[in-house]
N, C-alpha and C positions, 0 to 999 in steps of 0.2 A: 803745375810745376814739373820739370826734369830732374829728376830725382840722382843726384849722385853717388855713389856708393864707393867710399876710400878702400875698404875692407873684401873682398872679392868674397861674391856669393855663389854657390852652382844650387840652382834649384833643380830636384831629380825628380823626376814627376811621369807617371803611367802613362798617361794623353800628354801632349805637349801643351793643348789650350789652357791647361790649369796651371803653368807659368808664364803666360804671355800677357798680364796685366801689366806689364811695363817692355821695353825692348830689349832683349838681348844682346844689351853691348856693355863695353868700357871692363866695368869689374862687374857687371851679374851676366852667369853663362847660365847654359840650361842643357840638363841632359833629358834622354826621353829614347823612347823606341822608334826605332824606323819604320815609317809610316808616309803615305804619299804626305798629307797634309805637312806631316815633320819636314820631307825632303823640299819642300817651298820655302816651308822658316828657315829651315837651313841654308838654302839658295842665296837668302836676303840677310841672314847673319852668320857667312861661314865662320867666321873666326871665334864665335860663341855658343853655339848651339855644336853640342854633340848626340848623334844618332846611335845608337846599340841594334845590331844585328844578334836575334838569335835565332835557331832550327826549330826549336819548340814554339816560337812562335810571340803573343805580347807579353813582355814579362812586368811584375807589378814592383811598385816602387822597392820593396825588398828586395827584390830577385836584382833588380840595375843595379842597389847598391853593392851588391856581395859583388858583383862583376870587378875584376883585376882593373881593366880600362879606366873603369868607373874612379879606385878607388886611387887611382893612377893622377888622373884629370883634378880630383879633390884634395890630394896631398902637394902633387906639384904648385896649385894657388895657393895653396893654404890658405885655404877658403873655407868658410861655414857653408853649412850645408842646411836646406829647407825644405819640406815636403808639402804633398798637399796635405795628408793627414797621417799626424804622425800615430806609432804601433808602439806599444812594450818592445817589441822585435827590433824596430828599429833604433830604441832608446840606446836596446842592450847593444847593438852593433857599432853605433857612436861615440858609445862608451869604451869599446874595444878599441877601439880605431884613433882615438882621441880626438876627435871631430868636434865642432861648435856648432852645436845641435840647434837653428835656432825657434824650432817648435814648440808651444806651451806644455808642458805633462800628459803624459798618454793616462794617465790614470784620472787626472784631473776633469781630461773631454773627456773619459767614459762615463766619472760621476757625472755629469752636470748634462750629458747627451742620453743615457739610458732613461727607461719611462718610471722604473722604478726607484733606481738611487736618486734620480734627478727633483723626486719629491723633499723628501730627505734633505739635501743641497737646499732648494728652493726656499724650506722653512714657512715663516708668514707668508714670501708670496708666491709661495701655491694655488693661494686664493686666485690669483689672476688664469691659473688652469681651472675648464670647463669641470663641473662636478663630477668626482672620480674617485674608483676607490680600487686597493691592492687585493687579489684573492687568487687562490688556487683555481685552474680551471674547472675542476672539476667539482668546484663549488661555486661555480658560476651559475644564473638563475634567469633563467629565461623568462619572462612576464607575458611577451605578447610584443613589447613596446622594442624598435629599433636600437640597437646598441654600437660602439665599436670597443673588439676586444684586441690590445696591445699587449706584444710580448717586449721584454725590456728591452734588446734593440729591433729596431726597427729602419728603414732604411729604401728611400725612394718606392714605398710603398710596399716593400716584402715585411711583413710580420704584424701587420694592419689586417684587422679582418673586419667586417660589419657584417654583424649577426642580427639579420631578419627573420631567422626559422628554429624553430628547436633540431632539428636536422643537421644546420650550419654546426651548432654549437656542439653538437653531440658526437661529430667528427674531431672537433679540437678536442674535447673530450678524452674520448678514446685513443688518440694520438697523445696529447702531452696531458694528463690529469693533473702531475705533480707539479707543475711547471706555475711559476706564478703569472700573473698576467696585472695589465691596466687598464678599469673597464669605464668607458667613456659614454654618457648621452648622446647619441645622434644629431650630429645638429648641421643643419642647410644653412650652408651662407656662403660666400667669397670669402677665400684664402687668400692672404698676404704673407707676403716674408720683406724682409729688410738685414740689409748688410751694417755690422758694426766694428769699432775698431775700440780697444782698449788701447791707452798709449800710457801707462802710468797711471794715475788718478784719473787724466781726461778719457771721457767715453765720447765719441763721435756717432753719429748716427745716420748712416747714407739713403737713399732713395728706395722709399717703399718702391712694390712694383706687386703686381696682381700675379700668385704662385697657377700657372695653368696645370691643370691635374686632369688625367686619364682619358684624355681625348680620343677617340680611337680615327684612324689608325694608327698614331704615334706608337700607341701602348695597349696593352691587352688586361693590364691592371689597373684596376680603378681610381686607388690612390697615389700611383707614381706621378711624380712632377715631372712634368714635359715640357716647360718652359717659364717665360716673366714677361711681363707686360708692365711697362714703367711707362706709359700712357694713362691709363687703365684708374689709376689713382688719384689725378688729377682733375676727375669728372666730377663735379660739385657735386654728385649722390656721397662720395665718398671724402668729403673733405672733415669731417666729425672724426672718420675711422681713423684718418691719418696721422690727426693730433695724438689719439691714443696709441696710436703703434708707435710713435715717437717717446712716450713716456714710458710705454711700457721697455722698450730697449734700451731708456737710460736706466733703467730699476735694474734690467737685468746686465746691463754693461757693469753696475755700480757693486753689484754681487759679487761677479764675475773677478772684477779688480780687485777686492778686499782677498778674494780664493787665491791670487799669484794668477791672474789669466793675463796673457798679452797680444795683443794682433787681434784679428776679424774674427768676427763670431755671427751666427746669422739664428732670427726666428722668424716664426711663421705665426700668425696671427688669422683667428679665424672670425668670422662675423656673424653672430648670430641673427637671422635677419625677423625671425618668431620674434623673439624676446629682446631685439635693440641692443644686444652686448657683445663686447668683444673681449676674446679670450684667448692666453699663450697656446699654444697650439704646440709649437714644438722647436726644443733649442740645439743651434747644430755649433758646435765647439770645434770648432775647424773653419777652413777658408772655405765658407760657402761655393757651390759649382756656381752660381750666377755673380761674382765678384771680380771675375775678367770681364765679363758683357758689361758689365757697367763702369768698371775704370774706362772701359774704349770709349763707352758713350759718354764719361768726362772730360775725355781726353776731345773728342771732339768741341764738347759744349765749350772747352776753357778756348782749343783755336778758333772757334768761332765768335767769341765775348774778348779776346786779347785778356783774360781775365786770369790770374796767377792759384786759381785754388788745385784743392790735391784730390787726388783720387782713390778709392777704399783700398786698392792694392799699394801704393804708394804709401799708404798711410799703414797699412800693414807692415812693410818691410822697415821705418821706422820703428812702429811699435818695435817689433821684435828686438830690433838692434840696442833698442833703449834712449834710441835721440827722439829729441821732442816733437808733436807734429805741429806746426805753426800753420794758423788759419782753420777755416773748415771746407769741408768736403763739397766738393763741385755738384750742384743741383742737374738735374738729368730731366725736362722737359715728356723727352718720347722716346721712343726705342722697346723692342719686342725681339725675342730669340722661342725658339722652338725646336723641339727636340723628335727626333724619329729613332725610338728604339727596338732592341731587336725582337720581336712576336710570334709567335706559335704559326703565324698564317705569314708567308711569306708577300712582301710588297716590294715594287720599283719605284725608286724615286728619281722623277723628271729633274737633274741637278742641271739641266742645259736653258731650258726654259727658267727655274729660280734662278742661276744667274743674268739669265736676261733682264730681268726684272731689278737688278739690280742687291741682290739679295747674296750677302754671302755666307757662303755652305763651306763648311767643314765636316769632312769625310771620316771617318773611324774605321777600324778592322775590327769590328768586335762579331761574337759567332753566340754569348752568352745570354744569357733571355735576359730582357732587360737592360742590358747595356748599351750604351748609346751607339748608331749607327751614324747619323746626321744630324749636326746642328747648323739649324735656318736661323741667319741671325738680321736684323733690318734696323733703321735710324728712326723708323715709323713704329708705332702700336698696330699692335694685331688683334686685340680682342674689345668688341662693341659693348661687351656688359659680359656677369658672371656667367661661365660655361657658354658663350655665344663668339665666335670667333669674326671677325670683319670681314672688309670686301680684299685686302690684303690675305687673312688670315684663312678663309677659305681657299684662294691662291696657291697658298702654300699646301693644303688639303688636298687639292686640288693635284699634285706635282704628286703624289702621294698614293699609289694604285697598283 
């Protein structure tokens, strides 16, 4: 579907990719930092896309909206405004400003995103998280046996640690005693995550995809997520796992709705492959980073089928509004993105050869560890099995030196 919008929206967003799940025209505009990649969308949507110039350099979604231009651009549509993830910060600024905020509670995604209150929230199904319990760290107990210790946020893989040494542990130790933590069994298998929408009662459930984590040389960190593979799911090894990562998203959609939650919300699902079981992993109470790459690849799916379904951003922007979403979410075949962020050892990326290939690459200005530099996005799957990249996704590895 093409989604129309009576009510004019400006989505204000750090990176520009994380409001381009739909186009910027008619009444939704999109502000963002100047950036080459921006200066393209802008090329293709002058009249809706606004760019911010500043000396200091990218500023984050607070900093754009405090900007005069900013608040210039949002009063003159009298327009709601929508972020990628909304802040207390920003609550309180919206509330100044008189703004129509149309983000779910900042307080709401802490509870239900933190590792510790998110037990809490969760109630009976906790159960569905891997065997875990809350303790000081420094009364954490080393046995011998592999563990992962979680501080309550945690985040593309910063505050994740896997403790294999009394050594490891005695560092965090030392550093944060007092600090609580979430202490996890180790467990090997393929990650999943999947995009969902709250629209009211109805919870929709979009297109698992296989969560890639710590590839090097994207990342230098073990647990950050470097990309999705919505191929990858569809391999009859994994058609058992899918059924349940669909039910577990409606449990957790069905929570989520009774809490006041509305719009896209995303988890990860991990596969125990020891022991045959699958278990919540981890709930992101925000517009998941992989929920643009897959509206595009519905967007393709639907011109390709003539076929009238919606897609998880589309259905977000609904949600949010409060109109109903009619149908369900556009099925997504194949399609693979990858991420190059920034690492301690510095690397060049071949972006002339990826685009020959047909592959497109989106550029970032980021200087921060961790932060994404390039995202490698393709209509194709990139990975042949857990942790084993394709003849594609070596390709792209490859571009990567």
């Amino acid at each position: 579907m093409n989604l129309k919008i009576e009510k004019p929206i400006v989505y204000v967003s750090r990176d520009i990719e994380r409001a381009l799940g739909m186009e910027p025209e008619n009444s939704y505009f999109v502000i963002s930092n100047d950036s080459k990649y921006g200066r393209e969308v802008q090329k293709k949507y002058p009249n809706n896309v606004w760019l911010i110039k500043d000396l200091d350099g990218i500023l984050d979604t607070y900093d754009l909206l405090l900007r005069p231009e900013v608040q210039k651009i949002i009063s003159e549509h009298g327009a709601s405004v929508l972020v990628f993830q909304n802040t207390p910060r920003i609550e309180r600024l919206a509330r100044e400003k008189g703004w129509s905020l149309l983000n779910p509670s900042a307080k709401l995604a802490k509870e239900v995103e933190e590792k510790i209150s998110q037990i809490k929230w969760l109630g009976p199904d906790a159960k569905l998280l891997p065997p875990h319990k809350i303790v000081l760290v420094k009364n954490v107990k080393c046995d011998g046996k592999k563990f992962v210790l979680q501080f309550n946020h945690s985040h593309t893989g910063e505050g994740t640690y896997v403790i294999d040494t009394s050594l490891k542990l005695e560092k965090l130790r030392e550093k944060f005693p007092e600090r609580e933590c979430r202490v996890v069994n180790f467990i090997n298998g393929p990650v999943f995550t999947v995009n969902a929408v709250v629209a009211g009662k109805k919870v929709l459930v979009g297109n698992p995809s296989y969560q890639i984590t710590g590839l090097a040389p994207m990342t230098d960190l073990p647990f950050s997520t470097i990309g999705n593979d919505f191929a990858l799911p569809h391999d009859p090894r994994y058609r058992k796992i899918r059924g349940e990562i669909g039910i577990i998203a409606l449990n957790i959609g069905e929570r989520m709705a009774k809490s006041g939650w509305k719009g896209l919300f995303g988890i990860d699902i991990i596969y125990d492959e020891k022991a045959g079981k699958t278990y919540l992993l981890e709930i992101n109470a925000r517009q998941p980073a992989s929920a643009v790459f897959e509206s595009k690849l519905q967007k393709k799916s639907v011109s390709k089928s003539d076929s009238n379904g919606v897609s998880v951003f589309e259905a977000h922007v609904l949600a949010l509004l409060g109109e109903p979403v009619i149908g369900e979410l556009t099925s997504v075949p194949s399609g693979g993105q990858i991420v190059k962020r920034v690492t301690e050892k510095d690397f060049k990326t071949d972006i002339v050869s990826l685009r020959k290939r047909g592959l497109d690459v989106i550029e970032y200005e980021n200087d921060i560890h961790n932060r994404e530099l390039f995202r490698i996005q393709s209509g194709e799957g990139i990975m042949k099995g857990h942790g084993k990249l394709n003849d594609l996704g070596n390709f792209i590895a490859s571009c990567i030196r």
